[in-house]
Residue frames relative to the residue before (quaternion, step in Angstrom):
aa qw qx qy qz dx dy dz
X 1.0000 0.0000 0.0000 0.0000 0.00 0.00 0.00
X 0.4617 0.7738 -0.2422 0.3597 3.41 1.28 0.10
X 0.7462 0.4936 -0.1942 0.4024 2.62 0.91 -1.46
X 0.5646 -0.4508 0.3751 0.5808 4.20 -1.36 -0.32
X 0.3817 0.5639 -0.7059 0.1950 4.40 0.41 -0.01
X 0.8860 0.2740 -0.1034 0.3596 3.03 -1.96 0.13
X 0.0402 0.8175 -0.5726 0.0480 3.78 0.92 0.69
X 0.6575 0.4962 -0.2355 0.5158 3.82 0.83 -2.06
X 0.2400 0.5942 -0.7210 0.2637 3.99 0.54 -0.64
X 0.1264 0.6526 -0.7471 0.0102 3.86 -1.87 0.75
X 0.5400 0.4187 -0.1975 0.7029 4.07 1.82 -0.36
X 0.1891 0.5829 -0.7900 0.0173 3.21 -1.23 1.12
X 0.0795 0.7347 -0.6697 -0.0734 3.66 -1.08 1.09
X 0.4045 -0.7750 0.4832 -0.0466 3.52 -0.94 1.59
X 0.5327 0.7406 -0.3847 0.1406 3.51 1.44 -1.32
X 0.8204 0.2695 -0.2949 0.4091 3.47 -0.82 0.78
X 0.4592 0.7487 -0.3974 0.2657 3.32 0.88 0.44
X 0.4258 -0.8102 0.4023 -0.0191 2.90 -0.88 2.30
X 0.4150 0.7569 -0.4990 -0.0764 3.38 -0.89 0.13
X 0.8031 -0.3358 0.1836 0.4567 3.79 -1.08 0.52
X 0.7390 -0.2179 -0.1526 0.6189 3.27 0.99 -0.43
X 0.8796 -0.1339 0.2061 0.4072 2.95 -1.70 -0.61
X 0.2425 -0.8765 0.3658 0.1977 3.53 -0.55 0.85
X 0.2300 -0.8071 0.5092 0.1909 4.14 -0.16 0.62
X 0.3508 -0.7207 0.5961 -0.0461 3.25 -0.55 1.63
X 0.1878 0.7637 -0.5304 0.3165 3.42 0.80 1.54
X 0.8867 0.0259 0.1871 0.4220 3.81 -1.68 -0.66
X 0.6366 0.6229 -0.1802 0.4176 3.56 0.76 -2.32
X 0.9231 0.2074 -0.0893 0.3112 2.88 0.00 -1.80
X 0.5139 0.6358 -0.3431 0.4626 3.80 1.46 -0.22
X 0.6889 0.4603 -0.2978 0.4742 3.41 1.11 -1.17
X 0.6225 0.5481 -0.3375 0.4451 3.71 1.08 -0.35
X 0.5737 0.5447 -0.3836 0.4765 3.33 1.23 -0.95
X 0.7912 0.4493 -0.1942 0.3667 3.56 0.52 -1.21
X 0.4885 -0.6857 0.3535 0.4077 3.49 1.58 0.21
X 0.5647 -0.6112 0.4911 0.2578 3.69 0.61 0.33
X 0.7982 -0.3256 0.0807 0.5003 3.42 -0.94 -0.23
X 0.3051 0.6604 -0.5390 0.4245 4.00 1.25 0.10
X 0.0886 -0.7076 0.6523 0.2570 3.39 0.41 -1.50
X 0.0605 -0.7229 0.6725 0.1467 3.94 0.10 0.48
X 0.3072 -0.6830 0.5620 0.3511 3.52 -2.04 -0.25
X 0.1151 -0.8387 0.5319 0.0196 3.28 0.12 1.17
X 0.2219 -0.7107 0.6607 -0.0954 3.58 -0.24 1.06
X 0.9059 0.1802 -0.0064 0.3833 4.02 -0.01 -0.40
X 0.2026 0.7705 -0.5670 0.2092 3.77 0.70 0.67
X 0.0745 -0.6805 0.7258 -0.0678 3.30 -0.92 1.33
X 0.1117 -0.7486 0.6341 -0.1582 4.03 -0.64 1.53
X 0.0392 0.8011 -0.5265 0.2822 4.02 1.29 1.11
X 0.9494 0.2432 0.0039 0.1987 3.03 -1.76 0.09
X 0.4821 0.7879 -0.2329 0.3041 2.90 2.12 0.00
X 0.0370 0.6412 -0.6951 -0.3230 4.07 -0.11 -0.81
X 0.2516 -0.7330 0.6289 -0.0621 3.30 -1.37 1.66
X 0.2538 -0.6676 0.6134 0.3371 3.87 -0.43 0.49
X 0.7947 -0.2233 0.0948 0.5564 3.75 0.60 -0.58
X 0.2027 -0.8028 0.5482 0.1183 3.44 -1.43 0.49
X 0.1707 0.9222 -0.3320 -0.1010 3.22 -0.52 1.00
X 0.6771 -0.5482 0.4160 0.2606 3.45 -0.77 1.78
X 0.6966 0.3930 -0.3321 0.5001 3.79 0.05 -0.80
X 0.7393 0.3074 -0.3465 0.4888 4.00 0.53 -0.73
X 0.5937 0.5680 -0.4482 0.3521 3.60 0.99 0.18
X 0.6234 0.5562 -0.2977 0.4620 3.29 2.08 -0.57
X 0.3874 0.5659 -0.4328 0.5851 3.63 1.62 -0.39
X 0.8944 0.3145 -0.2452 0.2027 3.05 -0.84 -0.78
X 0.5461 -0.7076 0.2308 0.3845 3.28 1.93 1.04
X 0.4847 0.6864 -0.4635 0.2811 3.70 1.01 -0.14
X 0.4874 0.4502 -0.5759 0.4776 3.84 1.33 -0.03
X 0.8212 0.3671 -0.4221 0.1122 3.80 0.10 0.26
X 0.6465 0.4555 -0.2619 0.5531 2.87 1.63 0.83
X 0.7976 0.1738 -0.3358 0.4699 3.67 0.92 0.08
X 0.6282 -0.5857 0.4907 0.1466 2.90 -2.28 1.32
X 0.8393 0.0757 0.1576 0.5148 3.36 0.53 -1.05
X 0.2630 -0.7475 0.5897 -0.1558 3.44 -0.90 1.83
X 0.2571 0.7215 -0.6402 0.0591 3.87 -0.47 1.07
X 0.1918 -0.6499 0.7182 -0.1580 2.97 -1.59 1.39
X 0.2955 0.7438 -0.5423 0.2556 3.54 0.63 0.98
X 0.8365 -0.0104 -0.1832 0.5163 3.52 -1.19 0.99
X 0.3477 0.6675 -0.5524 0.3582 3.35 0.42 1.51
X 0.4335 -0.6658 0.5869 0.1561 3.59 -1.34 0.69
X 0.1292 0.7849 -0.6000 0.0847 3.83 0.07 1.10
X 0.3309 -0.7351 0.5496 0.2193 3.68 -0.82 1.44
X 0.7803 0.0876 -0.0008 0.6192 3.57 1.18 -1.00
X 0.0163 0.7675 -0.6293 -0.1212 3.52 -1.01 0.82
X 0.1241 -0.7848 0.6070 0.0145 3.81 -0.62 0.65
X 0.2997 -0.7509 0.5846 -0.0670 2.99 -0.67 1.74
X 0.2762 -0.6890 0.6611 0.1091 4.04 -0.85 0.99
X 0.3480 -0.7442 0.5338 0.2004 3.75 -1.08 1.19
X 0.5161 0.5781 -0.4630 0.4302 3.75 1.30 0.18
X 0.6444 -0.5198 0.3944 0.3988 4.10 -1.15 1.03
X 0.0788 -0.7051 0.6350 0.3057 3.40 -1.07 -0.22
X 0.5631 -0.7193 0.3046 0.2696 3.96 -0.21 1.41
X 0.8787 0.2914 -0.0022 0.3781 2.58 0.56 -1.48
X 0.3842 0.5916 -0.3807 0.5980 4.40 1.74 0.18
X 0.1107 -0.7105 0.6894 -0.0874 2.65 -1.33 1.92
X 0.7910 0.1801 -0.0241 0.5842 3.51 1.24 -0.96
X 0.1078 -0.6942 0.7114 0.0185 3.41 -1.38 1.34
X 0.0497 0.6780 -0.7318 0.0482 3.74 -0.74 0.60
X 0.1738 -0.6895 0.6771 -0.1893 3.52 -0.79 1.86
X 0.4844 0.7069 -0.5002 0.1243 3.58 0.75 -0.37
X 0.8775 0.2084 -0.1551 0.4031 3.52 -1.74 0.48
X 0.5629 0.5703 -0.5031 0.3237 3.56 1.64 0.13
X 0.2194 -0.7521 0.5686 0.2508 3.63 -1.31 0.10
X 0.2115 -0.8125 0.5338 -0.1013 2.93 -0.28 2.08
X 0.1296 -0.9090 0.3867 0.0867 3.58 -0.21 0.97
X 0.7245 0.1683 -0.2278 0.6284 3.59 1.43 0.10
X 0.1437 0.7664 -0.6004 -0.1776 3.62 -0.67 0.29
X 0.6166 -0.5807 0.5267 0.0721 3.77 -1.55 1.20
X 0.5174 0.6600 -0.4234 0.3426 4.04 -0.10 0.25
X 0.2119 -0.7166 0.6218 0.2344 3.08 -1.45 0.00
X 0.4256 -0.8494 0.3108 0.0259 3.11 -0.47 1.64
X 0.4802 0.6339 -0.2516 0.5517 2.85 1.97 -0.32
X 0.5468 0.6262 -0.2235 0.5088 3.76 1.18 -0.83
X 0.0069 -0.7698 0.6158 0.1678 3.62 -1.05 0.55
X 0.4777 0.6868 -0.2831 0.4690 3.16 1.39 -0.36
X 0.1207 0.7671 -0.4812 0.4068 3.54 1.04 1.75
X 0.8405 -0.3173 0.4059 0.1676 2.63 -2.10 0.21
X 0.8650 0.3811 0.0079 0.3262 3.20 1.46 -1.04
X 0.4911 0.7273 -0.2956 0.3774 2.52 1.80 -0.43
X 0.7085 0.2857 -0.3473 0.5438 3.39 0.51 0.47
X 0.2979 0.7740 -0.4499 0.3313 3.72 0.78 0.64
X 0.0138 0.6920 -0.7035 -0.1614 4.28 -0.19 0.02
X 0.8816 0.3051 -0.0991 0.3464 3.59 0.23 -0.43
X 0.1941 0.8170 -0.4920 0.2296 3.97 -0.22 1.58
X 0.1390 -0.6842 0.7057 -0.1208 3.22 -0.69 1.78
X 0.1098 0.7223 -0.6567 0.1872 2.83 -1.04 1.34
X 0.0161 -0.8467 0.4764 -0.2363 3.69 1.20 1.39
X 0.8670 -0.0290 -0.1048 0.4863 3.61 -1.54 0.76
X 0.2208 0.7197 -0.5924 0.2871 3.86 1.05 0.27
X 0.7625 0.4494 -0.2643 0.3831 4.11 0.35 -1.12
X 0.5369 0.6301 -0.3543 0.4350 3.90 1.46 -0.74
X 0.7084 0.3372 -0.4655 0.4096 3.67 1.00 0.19
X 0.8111 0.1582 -0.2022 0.5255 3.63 0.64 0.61
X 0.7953 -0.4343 0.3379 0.2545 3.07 -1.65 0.73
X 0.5630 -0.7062 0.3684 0.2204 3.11 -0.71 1.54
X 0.2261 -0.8310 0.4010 0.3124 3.69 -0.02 0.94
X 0.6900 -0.4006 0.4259 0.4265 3.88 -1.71 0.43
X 0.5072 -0.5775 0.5878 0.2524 3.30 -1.27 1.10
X 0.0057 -0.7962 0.6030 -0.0493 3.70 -0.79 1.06
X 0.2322 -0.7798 0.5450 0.2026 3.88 0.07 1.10
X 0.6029 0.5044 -0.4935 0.3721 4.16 0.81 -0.34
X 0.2835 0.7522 -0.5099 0.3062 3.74 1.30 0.19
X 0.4350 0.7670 -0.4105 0.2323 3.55 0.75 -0.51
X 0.1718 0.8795 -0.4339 -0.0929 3.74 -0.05 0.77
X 0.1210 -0.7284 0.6575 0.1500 4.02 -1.02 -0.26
X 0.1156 -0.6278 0.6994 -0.3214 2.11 -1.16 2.17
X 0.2124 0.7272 -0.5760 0.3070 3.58 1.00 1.35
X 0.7617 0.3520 -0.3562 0.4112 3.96 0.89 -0.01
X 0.5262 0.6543 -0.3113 0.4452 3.33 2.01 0.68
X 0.2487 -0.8648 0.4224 0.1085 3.41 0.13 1.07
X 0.2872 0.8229 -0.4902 -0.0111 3.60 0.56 0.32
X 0.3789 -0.8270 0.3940 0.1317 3.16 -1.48 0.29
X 0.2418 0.8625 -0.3961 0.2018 2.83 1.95 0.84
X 0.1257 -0.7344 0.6603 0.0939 3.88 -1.33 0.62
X 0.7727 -0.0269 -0.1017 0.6260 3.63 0.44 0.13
X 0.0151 0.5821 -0.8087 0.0838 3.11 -1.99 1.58
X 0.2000 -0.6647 0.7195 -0.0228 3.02 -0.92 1.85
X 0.0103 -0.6699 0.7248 -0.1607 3.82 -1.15 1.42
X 0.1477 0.7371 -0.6592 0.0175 3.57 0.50 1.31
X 0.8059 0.3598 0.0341 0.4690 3.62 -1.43 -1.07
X 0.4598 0.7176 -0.4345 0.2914 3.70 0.64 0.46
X 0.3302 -0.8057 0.3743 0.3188 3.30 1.77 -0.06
X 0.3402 0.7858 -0.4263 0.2916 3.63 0.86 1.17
X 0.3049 -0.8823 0.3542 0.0551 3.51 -0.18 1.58
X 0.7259 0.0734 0.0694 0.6803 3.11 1.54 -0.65
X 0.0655 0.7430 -0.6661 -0.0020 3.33 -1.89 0.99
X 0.0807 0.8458 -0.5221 0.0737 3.57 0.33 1.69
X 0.6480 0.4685 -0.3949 0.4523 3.46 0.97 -0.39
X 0.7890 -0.3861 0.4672 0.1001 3.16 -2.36 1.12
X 0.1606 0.7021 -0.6793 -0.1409 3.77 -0.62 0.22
X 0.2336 -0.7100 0.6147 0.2521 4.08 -0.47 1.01
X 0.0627 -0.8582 0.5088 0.0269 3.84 -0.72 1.07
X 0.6204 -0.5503 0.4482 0.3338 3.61 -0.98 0.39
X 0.7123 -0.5555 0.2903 0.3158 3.43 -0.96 1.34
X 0.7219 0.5667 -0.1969 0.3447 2.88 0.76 -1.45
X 0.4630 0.7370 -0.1654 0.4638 3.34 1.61 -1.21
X 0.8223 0.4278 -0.1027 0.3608 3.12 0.11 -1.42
X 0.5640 0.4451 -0.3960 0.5718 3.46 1.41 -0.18
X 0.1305 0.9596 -0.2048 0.1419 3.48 0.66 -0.72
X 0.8681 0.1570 0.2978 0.3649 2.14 -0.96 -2.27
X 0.1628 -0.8768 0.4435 -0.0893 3.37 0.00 1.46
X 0.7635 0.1948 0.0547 0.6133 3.86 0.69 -1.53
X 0.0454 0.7185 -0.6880 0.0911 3.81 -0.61 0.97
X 0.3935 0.7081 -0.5832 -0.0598 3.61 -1.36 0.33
X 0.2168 -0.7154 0.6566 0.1000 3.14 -0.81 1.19
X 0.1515 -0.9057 0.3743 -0.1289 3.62 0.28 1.40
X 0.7824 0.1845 0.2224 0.5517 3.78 -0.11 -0.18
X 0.6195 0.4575 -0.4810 0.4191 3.78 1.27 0.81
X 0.6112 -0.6105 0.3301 0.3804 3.80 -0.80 -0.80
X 0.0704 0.8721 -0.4777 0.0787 3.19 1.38 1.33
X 0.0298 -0.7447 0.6661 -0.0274 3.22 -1.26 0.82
X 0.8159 0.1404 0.0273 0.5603 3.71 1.35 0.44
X 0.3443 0.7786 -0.5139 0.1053 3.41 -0.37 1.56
X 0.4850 -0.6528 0.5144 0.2721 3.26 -0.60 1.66
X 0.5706 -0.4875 0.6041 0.2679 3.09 -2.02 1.52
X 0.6265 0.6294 -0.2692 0.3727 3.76 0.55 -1.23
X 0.6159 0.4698 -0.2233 0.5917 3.49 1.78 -0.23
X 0.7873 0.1571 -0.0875 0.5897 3.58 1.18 -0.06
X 0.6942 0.3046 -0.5608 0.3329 3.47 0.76 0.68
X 0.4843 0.5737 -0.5890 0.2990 3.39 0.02 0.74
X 0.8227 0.4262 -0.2571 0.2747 3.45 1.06 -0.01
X 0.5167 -0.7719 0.3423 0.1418 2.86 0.75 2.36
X 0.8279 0.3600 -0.0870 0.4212 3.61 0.03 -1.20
X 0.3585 0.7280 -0.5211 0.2643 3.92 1.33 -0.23
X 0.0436 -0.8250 0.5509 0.1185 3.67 -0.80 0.20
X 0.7340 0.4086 -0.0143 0.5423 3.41 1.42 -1.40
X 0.2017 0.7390 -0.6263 0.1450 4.04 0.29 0.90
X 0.0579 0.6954 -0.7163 -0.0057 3.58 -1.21 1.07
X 0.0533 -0.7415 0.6651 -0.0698 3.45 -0.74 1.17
X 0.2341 0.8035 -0.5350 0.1159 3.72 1.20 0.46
X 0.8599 0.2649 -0.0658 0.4313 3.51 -1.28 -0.45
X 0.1816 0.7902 -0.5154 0.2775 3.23 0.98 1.68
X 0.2254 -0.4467 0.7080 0.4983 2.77 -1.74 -2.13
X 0.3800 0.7822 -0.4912 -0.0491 3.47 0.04 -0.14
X 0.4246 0.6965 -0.4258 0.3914 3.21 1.77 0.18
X 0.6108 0.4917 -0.4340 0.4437 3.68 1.11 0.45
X 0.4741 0.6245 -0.4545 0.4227 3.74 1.61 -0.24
X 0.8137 -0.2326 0.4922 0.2039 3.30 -1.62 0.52
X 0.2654 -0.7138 0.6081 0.2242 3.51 -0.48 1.05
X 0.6575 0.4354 -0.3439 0.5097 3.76 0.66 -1.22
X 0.6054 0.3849 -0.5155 0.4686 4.13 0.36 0.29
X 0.6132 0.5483 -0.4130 0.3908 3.81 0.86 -0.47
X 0.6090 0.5613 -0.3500 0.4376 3.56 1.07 -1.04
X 0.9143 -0.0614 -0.1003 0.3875 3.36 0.51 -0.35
X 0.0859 0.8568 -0.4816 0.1629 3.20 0.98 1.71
X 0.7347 0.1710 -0.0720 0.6525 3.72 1.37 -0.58
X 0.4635 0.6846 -0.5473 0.1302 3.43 0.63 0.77
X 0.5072 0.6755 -0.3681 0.3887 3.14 1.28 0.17
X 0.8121 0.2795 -0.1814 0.4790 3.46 1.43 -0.89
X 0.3726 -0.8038 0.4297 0.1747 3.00 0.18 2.43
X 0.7758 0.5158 -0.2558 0.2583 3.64 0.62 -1.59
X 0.3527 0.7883 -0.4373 0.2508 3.93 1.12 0.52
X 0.3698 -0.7783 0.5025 0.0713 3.01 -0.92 1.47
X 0.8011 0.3386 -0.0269 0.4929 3.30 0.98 -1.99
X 0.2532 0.8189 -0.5142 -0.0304 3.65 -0.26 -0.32
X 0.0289 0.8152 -0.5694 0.1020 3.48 -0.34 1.54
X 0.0949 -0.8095 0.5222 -0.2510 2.90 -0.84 1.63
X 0.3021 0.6969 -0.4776 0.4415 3.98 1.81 0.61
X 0.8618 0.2643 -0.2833 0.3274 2.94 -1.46 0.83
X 0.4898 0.7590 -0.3345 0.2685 3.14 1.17 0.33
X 0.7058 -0.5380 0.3829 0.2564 3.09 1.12 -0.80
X 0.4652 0.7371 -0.2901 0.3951 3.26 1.63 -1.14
X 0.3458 -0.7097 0.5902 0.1687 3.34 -1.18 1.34
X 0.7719 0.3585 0.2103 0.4811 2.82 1.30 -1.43
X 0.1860 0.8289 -0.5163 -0.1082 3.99 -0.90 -0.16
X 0.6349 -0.6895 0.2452 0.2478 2.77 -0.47 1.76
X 0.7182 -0.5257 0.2734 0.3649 3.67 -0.99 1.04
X 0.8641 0.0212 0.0117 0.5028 3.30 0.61 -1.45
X 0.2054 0.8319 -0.4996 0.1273 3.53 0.88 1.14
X 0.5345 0.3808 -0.3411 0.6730 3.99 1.41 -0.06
X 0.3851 0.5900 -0.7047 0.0833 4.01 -0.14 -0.48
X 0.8336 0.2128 -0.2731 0.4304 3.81 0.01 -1.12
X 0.6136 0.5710 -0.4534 0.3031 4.45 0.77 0.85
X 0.0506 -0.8422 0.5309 -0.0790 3.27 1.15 0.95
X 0.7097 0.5214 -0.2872 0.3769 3.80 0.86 -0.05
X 0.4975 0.7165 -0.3480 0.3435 3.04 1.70 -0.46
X 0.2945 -0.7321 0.6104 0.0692 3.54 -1.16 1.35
X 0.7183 0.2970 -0.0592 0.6264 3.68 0.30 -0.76
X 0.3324 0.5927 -0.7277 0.0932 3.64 -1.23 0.40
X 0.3463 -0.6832 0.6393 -0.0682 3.61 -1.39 1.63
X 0.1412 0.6127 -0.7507 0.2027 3.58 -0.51 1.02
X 0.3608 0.6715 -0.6286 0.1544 3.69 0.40 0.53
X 0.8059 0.4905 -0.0087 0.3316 3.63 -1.17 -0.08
X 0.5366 0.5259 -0.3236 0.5751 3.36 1.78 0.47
X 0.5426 -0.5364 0.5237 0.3789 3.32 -1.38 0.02
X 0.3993 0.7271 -0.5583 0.0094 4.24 -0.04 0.77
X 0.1059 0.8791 -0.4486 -0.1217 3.26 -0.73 0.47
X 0.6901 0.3957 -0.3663 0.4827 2.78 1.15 2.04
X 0.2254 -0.8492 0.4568 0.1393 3.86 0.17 0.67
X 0.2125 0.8296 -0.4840 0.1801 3.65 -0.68 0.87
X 0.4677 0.7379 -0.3673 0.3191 2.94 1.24 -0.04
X 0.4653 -0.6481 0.4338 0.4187 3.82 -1.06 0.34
X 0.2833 -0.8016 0.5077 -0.1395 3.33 -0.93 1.23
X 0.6149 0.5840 -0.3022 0.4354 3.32 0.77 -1.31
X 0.6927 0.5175 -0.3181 0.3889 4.00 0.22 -0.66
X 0.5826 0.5991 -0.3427 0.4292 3.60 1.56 -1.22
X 0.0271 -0.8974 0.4097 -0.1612 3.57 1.08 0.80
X 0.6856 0.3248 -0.2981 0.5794 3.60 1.38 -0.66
X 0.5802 0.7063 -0.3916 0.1055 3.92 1.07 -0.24
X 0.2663 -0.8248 0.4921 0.0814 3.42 -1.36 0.73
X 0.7787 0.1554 -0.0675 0.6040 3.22 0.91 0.19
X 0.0867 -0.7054 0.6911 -0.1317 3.60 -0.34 1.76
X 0.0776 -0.7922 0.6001 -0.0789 3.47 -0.91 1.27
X 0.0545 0.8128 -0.5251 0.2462 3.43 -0.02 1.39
X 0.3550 0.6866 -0.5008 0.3896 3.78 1.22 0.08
X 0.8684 0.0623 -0.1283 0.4749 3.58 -1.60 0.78
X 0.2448 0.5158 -0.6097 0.5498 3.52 0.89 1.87
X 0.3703 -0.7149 0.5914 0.0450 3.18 -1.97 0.22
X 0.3105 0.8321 -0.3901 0.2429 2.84 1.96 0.71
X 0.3708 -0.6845 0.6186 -0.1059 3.59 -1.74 1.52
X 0.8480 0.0422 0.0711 0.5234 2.92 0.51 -0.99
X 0.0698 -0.7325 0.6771 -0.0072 3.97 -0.86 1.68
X 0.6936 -0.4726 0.5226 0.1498 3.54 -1.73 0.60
X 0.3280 -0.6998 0.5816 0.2538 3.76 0.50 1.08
X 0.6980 0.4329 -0.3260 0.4681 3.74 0.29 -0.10
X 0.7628 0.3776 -0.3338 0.4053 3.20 0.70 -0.71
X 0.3757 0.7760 -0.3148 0.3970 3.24 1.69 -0.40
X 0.8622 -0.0058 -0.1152 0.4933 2.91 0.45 -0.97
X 0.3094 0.4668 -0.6366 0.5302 3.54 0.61 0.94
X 0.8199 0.1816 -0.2547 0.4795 3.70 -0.53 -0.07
X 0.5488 0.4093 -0.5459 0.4830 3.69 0.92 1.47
X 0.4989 0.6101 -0.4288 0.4415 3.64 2.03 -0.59
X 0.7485 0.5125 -0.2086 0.3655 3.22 1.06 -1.44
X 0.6769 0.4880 -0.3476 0.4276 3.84 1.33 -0.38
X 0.6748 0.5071 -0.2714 0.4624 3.18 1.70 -0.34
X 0.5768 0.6899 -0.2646 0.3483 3.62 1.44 -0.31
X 0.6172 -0.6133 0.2456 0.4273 3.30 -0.34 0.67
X 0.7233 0.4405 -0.4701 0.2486 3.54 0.92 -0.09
X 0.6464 -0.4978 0.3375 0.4696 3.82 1.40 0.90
X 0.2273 0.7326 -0.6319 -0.1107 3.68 0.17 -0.42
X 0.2331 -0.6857 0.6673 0.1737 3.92 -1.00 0.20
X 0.2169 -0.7134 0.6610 -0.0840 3.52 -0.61 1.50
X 0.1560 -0.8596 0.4867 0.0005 3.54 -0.70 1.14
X 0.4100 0.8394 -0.3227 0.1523 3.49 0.67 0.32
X 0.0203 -0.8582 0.4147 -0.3017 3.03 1.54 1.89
X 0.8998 0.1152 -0.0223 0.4202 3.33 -0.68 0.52
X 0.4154 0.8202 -0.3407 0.1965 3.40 1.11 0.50
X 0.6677 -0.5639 0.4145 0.2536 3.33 -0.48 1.47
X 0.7218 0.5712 -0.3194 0.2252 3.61 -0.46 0.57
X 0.0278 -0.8647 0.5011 0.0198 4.04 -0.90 0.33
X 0.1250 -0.7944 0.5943 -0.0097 3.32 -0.95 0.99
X 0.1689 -0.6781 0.6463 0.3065 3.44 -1.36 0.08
X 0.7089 -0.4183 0.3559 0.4426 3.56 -1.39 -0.36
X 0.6456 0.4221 -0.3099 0.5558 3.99 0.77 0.22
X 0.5195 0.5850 -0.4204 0.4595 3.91 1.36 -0.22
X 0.3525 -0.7108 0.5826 0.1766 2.93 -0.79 1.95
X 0.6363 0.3669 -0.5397 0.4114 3.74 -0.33 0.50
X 0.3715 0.7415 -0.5307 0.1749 3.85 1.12 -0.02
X 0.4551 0.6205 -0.4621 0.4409 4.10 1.51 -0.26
X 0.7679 0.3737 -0.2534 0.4545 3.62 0.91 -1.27
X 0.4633 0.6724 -0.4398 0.3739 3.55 1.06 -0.46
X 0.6844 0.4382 -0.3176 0.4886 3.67 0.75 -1.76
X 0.6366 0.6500 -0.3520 0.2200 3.34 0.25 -1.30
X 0.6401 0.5418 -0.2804 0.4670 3.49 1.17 -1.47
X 0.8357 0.4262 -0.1402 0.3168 3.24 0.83 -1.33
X 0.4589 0.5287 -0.4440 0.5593 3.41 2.08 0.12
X 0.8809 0.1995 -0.2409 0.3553 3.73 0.74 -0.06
X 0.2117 0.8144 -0.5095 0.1797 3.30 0.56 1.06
X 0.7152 0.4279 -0.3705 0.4100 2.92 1.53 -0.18
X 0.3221 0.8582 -0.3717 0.1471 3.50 1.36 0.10
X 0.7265 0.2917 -0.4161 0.4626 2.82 -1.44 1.45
């Protein structure tokens, strides 16, 4: 890798790379990646599948590669030591850590003036499945108002996180941002509004394949009312008996809402405003019994030019011909094909 081959090289994919032992991603092996005095533009370096004795971020910044790659995956790798440098890297848009088990990390935490701070884009998936789900600690609260990042999507799927009650106070700049969050596929049972309203600009929140049907109804009512500009808002698999009355009142933008896969077996919620939606998911519910209002607010909206799609496939439920919910029974089943 030394040598002048492969000058244009912009894709370096490494994934499976074996050696007697454990390999240290130090000085050696960065300066090779980057081609030595050629200087290649690598733009794409994918370092997967590896078992690393230690990796270090600061010789990846020596070796000039912060001025030329976007995007760094290291995903189902074994890192004994990882050692984070407090100087930006310019030119990293995308870290994707997922599913690695990383067993020491190096940094000063006190420092924004990371590696990351110019990142828009961190996956950092099944990272929590190698240890014990830590104690919920509300002094977690941090401020990070002199930390400009520039992150837009942090994907924390499968990370085995049970709770998020504590506050993060962010930098202005921050707070527009952030656009796409999902904390997918963990073992929520609690997420502070104070954890999502500061992020003005959020559009994309998947909290699917929780528990949150054990949170507080009065925390549901006003878990995203702060973030007016939501588009997506996935929220299947949760459990939900129920969904609170006015838990969309202030997302009139929302385009996509997913209640698929829960346990309702009743619809009331305010609806009529969701005026830009396109896609009600309500399939695998147990629902009996709709809101003569909402009924037909969400026949104005399937008929209105903006197409709504009304899911309401597969829905758990039975009536006879004296079952006073037999009004809501037809209704489901005159639109299943909606949209």
């Amino acid at each position: 890798m030394y040598s002048a081959q492969l000058p244009r090289l912009n894709k370096l994919t490494l994934t499976d790379l074996a050696s007697v032992s454990n390999i240290r991603a130090r000085d050696k092996f960065f300066q090779s990646i980057a081609g030595g005095d050629i200087k290649r533009n690598i733009t794409n370096l994918d370092i997967s599948n590896i078992s690393f004795r230690s990796i270090d971020f600061k010789a990846f910044m020596k070796s000039g590669l912060c001025n030329s790659v976007n995007e760094v995956y290291v995903k189902h790798a074994t890192i004994n030591k990882l050692y984070l440098p407090q100087q930006p890297c310019s030119s990293l848009k995308v870290i994707d850590i997922s599913d690695s088990h990383v067993s020491i990390v190096l940094s000063n935490r006190q420092s924004c003036g990371n590696i990351c701070i110019n990142v828009e884009e961190l996956y950092m998936n099944g990272l929590g499945k190698y240890r014990v789900t830590p104690p919920l600690q509300d002094e977690l609260d941090r401020d990070l108002t002199s930390c400009p990042y520039k992150i837009k999507k942090v994907s924390l799927e499968n990370n085995l996180i049970k709770r998020l009650s504590f506050s993060v106070k962010l930098h202005n700049y921050t707070k527009k941002t952030v656009e796409w969050i999902s904390l997918s596929e963990n073992i929520l049972e609690f997420l502070s509004t104070q954890f999502l309203s500061p992020l003005m600009n959020l559009q994309y929140l998947d909290i699917s394949r929780n528990q949150l049907h054990k949170m507080q109804e009065h925390y549901e009512e006003t878990l995203i009312k702060e973030n007016t500009k939501m588009k997506v808002l996935k929220l299947n698999n949760n459990g939900f008996a129920r969904i609170h009355f006015n838990m969309c009142l202030t997302n009139s933008d929302l385009l996509v809402l997913d209640l698929s896969h829960n346990n309702l077996s009743s619809l009331d919620f305010k609806i009529g405003h969701l005026t830009n939606l396109k896609v009600l998911n309500l399939s695998y519910n147990a629902i009996h019994s709709i809101d003569v209002q909402t009924m037909e607010t969400m026949g104005q909206l399937a008929s209105a030019t903006n197409a709504l799609l009304i899911d309401l496939s597969n829905m758990l439920c039975s009536c006879s011909c004296d079952d006073d919910n037999k009004e809501t029974i037809q209704w489901i089943h005159a639109h299943l094909d909606t949209g």
